[in-house]
C-alpha positions in Angstrom: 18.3 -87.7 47.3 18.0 -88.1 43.9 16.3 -84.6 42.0 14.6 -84.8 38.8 15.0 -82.2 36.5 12.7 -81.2 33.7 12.6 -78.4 31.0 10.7 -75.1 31.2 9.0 -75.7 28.1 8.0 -79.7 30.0 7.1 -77.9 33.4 4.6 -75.6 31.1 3.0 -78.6 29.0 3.0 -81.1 32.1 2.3 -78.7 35.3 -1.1 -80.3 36.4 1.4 -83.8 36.6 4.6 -82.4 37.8 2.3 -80.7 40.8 0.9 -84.3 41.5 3.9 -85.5 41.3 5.4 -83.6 44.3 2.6 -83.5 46.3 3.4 -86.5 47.9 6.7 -86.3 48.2 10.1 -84.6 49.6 11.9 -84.8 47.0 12.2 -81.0 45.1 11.7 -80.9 41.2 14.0 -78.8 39.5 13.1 -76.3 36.4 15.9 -76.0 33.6 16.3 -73.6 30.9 19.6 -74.5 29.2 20.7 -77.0 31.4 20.8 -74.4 34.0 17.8 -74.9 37.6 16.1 -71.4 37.5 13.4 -72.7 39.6 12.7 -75.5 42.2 8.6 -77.1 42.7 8.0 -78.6 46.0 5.0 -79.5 47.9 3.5 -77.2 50.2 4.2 -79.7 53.1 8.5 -78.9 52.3 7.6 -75.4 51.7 6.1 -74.9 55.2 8.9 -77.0 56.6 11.6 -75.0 55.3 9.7 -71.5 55.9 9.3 -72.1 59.2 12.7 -70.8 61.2 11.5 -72.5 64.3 12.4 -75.5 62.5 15.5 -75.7 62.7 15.3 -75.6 66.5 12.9 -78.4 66.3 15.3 -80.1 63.9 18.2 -79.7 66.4 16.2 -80.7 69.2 15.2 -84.5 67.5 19.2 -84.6 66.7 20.1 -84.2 70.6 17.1 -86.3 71.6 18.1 -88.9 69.5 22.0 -88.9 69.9 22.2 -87.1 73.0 24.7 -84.5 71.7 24.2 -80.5 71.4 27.2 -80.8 68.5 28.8 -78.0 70.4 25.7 -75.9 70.0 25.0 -73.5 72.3 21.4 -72.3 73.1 22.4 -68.8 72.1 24.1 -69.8 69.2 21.2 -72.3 68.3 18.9 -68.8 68.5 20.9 -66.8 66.2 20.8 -69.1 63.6 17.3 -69.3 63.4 16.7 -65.5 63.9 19.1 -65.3 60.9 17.5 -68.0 58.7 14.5 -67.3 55.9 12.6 -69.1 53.2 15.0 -67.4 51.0 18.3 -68.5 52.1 16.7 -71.9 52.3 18.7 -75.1 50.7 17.5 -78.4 50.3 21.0 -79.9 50.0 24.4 -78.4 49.8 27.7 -79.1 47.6 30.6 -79.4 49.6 32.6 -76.5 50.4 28.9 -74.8 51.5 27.6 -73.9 47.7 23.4 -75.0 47.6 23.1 -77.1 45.3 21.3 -75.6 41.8 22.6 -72.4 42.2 
């Protein structure tokens, strides 16, 4: 997924646009002050998604449907993660070695 990035001072003259832009889309826009992301826009439709802790059982449940594998989930283990999982320690991708991306 490829993120666009734009300045703070761009995201304050161009909000209106940047909001339409993500609307309609998955793909997160990232906010940059010195190079650095100090804030992520995404449409409400990814916010809900990723808020929601029951969907990452959801999201577990199309992988076994669709490959027929639990992935050596258990169904207690499956719960704990997403009793332990909130907007706020949300990623939308990860770096290897577990780092989200941005940060």
């Amino acid at each position: 997924m490829t993120r666009r990035r734009v300045s703070v001072a761009e995201a304050k003259n161009h909000l209106p646009s940047l909001i339409h832009e993500v609307e309609g889309s998955r793909t997160p826009l990232e906010i940059t002050r010195r190079g650095k992301t100090v804030a992520v826009l995404v449409s409400a439709a990814t916010y809900d998604r990723a808020s929601r802790p029951e969907g990452l059982v959801a999201g577990l449940a199309r992988i076994r449907a669709k490959y027929g594998s639990d992935f050596g989930f258990t169904a207690e283990e499956v719960r704990s993660l997403r009793d332990g999982v909130s907007a706020r320690d949300f990623a939308f991708d990860a770096e290897p070695g577990g780092k989200a991306g941005g940060r």
